[in-house]
Gaussian input, Z-matrix of N, CA and C with variables (Angstrom, degrees):
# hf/3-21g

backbone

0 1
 N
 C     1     B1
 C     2     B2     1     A1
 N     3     B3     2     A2     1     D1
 C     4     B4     3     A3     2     D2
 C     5     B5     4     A4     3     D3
 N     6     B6     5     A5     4     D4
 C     7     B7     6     A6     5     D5
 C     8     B8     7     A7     6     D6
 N     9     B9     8     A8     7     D7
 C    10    B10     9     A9     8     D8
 C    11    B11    10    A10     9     D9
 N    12    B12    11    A11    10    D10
 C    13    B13    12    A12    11    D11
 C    14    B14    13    A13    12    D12
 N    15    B15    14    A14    13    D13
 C    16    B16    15    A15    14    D14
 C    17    B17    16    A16    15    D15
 N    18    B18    17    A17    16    D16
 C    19    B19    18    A18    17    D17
 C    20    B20    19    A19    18    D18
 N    21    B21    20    A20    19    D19
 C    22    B22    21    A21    20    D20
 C    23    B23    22    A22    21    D21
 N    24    B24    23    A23    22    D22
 C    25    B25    24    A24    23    D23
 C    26    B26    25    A25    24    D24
 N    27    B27    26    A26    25    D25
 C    28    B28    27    A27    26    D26
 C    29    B29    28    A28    27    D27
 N    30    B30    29    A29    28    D28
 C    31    B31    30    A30    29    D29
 C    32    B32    31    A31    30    D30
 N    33    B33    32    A32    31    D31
 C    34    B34    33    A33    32    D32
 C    35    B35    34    A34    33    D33
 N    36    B36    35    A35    34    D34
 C    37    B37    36    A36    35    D35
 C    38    B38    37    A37    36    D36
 N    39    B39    38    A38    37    D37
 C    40    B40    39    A39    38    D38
 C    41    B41    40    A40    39    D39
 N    42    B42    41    A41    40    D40
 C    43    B43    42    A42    41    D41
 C    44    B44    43    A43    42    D42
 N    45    B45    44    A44    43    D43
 C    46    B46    45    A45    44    D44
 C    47    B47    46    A46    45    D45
 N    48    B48    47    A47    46    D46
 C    49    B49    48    A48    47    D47
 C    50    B50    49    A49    48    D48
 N    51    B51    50    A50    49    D49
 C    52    B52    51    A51    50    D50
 C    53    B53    52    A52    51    D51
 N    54    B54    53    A53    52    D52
 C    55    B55    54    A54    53    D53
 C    56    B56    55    A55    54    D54
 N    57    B57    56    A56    55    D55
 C    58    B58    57    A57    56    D56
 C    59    B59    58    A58    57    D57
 N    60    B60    59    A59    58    D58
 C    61    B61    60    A60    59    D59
 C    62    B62    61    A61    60    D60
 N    63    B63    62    A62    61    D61
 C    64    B64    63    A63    62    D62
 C    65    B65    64    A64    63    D63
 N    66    B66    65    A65    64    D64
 C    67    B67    66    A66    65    D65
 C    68    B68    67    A67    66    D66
 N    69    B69    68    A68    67    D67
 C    70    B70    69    A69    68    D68
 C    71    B71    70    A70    69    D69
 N    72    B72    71    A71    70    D70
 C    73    B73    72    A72    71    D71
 C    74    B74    73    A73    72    D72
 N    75    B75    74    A74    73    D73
 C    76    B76    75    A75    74    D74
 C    77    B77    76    A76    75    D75
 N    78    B78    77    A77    76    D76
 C    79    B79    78    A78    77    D77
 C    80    B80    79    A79    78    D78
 N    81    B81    80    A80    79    D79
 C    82    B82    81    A81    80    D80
 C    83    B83    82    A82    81    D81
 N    84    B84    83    A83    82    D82
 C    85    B85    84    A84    83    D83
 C    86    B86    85    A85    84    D84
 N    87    B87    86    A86    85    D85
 C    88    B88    87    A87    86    D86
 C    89    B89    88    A88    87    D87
 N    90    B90    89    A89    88    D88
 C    91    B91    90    A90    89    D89
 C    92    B92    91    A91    90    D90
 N    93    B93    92    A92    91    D91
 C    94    B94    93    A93    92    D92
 C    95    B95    94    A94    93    D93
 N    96    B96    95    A95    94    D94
 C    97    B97    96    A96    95    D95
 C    98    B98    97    A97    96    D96
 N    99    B99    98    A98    97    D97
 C   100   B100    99    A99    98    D98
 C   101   B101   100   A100    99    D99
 N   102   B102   101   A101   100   D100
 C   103   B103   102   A102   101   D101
 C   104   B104   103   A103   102   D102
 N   105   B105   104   A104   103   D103
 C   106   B106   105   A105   104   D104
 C   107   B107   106   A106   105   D105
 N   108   B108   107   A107   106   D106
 C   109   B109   108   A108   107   D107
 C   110   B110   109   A109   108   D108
 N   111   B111   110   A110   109   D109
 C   112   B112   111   A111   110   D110
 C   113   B113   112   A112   111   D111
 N   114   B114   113   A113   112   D112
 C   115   B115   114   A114   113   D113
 C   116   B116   115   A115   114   D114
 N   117   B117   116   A116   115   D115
 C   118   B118   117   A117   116   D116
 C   119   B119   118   A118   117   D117
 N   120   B120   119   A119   118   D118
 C   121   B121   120   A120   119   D119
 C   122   B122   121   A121   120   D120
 N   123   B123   122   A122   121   D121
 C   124   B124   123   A123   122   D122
 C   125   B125   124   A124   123   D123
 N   126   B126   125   A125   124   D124
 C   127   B127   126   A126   125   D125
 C   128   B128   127   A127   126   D126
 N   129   B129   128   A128   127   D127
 C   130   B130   129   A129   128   D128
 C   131   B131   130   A130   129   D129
 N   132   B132   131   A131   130   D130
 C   133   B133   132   A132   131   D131
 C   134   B134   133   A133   132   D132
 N   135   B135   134   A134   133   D133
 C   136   B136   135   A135   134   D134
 C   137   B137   136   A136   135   D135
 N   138   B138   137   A137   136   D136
 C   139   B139   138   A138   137   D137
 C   140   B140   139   A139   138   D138
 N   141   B141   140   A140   139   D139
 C   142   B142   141   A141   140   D140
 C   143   B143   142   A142   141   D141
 N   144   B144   143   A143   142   D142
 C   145   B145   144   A144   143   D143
 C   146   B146   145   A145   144   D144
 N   147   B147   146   A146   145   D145
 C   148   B148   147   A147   146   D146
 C   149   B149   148   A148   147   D147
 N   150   B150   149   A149   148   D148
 C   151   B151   150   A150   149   D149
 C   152   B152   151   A151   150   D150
 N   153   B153   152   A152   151   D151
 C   154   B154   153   A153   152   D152
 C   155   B155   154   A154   153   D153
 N   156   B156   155   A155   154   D154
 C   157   B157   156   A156   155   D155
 C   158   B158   157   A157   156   D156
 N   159   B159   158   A158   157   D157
 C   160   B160   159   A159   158   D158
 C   161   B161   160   A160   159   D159
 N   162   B162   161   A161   160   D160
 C   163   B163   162   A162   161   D161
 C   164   B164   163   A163   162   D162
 N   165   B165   164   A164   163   D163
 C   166   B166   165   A165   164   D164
 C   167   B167   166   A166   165   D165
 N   168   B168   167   A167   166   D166
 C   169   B169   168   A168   167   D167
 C   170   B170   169   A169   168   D168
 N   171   B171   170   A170   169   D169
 C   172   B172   171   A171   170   D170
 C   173   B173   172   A172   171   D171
 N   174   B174   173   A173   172   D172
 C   175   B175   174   A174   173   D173
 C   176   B176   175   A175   174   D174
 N   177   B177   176   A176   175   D175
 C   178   B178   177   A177   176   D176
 C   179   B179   178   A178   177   D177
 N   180   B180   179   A179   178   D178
 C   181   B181   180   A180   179   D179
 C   182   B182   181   A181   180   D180
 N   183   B183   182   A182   181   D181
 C   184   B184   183   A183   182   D182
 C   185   B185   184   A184   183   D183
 N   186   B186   185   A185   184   D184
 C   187   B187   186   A186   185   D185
 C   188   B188   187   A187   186   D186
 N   189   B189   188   A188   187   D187
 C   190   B190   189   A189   188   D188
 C   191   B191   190   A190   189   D189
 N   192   B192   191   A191   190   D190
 C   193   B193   192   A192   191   D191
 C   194   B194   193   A193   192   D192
 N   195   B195   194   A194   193   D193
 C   196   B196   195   A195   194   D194
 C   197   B197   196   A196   195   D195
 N   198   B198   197   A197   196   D196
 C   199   B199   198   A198   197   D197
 C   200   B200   199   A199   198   D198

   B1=1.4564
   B2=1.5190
   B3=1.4047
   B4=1.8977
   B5=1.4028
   B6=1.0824
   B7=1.7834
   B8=2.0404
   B9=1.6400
   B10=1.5655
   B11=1.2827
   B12=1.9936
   B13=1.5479
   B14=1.0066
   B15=1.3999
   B16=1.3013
   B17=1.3772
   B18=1.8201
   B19=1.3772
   B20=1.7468
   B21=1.5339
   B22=1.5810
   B23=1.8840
   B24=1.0554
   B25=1.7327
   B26=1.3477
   B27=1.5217
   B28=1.1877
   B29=1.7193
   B30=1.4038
   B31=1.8215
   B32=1.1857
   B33=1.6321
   B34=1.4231
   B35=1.7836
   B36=1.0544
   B37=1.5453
   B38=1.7544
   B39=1.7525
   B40=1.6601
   B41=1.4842
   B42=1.4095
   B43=1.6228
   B44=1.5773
   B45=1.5908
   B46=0.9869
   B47=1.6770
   B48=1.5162
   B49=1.1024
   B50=1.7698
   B51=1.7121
   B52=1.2385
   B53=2.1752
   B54=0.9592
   B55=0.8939
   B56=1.8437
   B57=1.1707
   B58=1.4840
   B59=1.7068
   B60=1.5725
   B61=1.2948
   B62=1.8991
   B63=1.7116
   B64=1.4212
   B65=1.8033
   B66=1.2870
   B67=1.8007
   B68=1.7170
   B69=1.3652
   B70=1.3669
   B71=1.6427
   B72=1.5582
   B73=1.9097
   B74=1.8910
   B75=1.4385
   B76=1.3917
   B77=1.4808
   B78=1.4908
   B79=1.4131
   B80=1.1154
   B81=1.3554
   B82=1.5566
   B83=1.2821
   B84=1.0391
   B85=1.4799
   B86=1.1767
   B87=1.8105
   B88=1.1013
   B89=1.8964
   B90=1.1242
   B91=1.0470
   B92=1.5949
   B93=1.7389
   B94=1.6345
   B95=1.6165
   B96=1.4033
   B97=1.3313
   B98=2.0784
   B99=1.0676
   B100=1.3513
   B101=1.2600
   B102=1.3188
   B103=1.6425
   B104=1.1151
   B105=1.4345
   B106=1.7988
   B107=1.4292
   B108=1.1532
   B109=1.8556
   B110=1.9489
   B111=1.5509
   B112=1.7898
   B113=1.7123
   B114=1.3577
   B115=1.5219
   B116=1.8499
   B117=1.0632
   B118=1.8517
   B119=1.7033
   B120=1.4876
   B121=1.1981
   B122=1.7993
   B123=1.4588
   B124=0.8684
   B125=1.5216
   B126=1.4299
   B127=1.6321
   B128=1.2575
   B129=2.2265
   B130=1.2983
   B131=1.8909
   B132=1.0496
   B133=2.0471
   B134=1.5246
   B135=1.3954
   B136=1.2351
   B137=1.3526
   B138=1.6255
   B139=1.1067
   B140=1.5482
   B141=1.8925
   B142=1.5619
   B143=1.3670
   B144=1.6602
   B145=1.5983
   B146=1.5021
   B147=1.5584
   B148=1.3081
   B149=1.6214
   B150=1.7977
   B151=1.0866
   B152=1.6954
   B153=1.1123
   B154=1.4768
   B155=1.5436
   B156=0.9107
   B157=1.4699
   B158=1.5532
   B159=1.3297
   B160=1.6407
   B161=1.4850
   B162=1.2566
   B163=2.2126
   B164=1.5451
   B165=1.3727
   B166=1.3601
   B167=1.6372
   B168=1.4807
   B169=1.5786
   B170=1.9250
   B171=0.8042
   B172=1.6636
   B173=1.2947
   B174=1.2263
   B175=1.4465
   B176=1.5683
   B177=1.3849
   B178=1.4525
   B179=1.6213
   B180=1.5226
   B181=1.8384
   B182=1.8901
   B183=1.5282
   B184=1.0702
   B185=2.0598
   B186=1.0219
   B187=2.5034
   B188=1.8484
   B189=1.7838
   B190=1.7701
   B191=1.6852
   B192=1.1992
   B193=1.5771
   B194=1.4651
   B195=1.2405
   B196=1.2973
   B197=1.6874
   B198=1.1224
   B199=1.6363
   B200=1.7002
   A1=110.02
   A2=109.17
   A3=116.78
   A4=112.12
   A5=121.12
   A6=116.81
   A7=92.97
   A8=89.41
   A9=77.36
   A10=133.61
   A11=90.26
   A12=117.33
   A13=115.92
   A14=146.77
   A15=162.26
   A16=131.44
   A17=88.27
   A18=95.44
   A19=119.44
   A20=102.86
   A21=95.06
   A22=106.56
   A23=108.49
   A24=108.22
   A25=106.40
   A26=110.88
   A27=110.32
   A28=124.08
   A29=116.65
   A30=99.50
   A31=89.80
   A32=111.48
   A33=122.27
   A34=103.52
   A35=97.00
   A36=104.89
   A37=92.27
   A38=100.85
   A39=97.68
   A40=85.56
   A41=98.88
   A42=134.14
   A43=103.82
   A44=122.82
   A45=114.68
   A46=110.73
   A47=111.79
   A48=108.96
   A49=103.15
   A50=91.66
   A51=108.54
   A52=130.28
   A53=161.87
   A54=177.05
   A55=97.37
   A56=113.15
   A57=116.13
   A58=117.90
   A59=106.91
   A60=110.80
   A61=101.20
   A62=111.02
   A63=117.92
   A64=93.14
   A65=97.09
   A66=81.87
   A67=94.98
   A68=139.77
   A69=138.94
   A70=119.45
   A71=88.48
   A72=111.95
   A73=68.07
   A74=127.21
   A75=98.70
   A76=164.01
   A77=89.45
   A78=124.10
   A79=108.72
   A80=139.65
   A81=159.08
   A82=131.53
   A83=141.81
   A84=152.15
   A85=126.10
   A86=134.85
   A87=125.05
   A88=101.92
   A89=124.52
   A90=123.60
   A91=146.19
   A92=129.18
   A93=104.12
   A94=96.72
   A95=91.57
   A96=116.85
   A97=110.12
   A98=115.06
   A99=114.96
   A100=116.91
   A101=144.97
   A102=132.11
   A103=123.73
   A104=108.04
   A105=120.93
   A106=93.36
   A107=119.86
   A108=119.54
   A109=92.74
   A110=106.20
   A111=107.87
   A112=97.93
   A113=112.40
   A114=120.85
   A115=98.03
   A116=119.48
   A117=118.65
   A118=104.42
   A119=111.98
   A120=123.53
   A121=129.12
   A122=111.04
   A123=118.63
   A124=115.06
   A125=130.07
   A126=138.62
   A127=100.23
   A128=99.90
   A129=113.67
   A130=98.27
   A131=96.90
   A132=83.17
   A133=94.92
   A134=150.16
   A135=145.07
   A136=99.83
   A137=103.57
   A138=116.15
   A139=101.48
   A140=102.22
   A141=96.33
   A142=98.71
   A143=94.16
   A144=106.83
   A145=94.19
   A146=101.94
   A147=112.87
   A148=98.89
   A149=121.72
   A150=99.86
   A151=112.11
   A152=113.72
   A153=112.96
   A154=119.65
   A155=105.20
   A156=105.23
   A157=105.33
   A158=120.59
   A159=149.09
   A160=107.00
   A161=106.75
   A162=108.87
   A163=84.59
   A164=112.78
   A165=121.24
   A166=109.00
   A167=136.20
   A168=108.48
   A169=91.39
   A170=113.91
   A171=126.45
   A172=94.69
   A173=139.01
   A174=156.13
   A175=108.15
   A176=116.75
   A177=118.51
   A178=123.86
   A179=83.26
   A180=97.58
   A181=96.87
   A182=104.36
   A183=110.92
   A184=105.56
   A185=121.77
   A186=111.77
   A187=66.19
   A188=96.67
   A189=79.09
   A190=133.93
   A191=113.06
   A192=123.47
   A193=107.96
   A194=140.14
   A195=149.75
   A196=123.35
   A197=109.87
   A198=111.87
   A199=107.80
   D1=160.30
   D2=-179.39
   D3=-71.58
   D4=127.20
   D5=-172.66
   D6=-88.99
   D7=-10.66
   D8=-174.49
   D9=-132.20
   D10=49.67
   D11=143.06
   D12=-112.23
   D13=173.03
   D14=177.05
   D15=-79.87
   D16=-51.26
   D17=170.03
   D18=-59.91
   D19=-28.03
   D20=-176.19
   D21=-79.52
   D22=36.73
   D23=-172.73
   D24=-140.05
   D25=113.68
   D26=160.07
   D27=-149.19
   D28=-177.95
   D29=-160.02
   D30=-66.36
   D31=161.95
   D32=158.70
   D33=116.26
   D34=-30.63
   D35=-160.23
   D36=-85.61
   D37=148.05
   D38=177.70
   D39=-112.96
   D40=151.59
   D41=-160.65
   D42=-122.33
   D43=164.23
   D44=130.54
   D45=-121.62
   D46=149.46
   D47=176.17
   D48=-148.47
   D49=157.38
   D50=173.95
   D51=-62.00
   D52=108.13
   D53=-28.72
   D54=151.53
   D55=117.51
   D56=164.94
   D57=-24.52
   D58=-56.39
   D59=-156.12
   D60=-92.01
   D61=10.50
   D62=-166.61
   D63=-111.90
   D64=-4.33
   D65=-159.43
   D66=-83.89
   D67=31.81
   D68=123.30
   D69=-31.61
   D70=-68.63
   D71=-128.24
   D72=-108.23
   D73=-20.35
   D74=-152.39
   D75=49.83
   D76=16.12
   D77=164.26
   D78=-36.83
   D79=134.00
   D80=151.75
   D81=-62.73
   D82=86.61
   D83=169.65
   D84=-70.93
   D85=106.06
   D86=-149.50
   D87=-110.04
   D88=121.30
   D89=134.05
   D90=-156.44
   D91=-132.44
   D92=169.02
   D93=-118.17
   D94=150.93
   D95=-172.18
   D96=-60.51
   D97=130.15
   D98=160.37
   D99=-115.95
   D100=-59.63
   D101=146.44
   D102=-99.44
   D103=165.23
   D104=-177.50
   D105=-97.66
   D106=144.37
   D107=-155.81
   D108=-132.46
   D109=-26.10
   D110=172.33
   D111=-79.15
   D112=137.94
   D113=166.10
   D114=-94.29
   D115=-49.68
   D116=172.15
   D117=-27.04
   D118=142.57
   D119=148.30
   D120=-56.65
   D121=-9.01
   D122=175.46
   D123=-166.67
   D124=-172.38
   D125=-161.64
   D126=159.50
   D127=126.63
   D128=-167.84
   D129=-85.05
   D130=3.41
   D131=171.47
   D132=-121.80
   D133=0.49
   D134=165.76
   D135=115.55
   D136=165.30
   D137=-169.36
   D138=-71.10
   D139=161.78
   D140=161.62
   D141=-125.52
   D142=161.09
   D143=-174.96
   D144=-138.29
   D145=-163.92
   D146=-177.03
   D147=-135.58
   D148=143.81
   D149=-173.68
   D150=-110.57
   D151=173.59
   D152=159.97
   D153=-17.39
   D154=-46.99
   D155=-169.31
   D156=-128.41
   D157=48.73
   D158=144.14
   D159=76.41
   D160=1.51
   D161=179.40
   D162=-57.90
   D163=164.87
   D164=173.05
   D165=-138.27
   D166=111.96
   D167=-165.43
   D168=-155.18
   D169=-152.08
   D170=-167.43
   D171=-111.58
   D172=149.56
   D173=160.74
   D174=-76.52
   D175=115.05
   D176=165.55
   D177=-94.73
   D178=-23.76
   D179=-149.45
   D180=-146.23
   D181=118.87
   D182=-168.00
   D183=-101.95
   D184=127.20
   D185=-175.09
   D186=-114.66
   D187=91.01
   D188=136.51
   D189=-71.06
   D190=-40.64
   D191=174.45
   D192=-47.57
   D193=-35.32
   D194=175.70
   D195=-71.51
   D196=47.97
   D197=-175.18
   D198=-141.58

């Protein structure tokens, strides 16, 4: 799925997403979503959220099966 629409994002779901201080190297940060942090219907680097455990980064990579 597109990490960089909105509609495909919601809590519960584990993500991977990029990290402010990762968007160099683009390293992947995996976890589940607790808020949607983009108000836009969409974003050409993916949505950002905030996770369970407070990282805040862009969605690359959507585990629907994983929720």
């Amino acid at each position: 799925m597109n990490g960089n629409e909105r509609k495909n994002i919601i809590p519960g779901l584990t993500v991977d997403i990029v990290l402010k201080k990762d968007q160099p190297t683009g390293r992947l940060t995996r976890g589940i979503v607790k808020d949607i942090l983009t108000n836009s219907v969409s974003h050409p680097h993916g949505i950002k959220v905030r996770l369970q455990d407070g990282q805040v980064g862009r969605v690359k990579v959507i585990h629907p099966d994983q929720h």
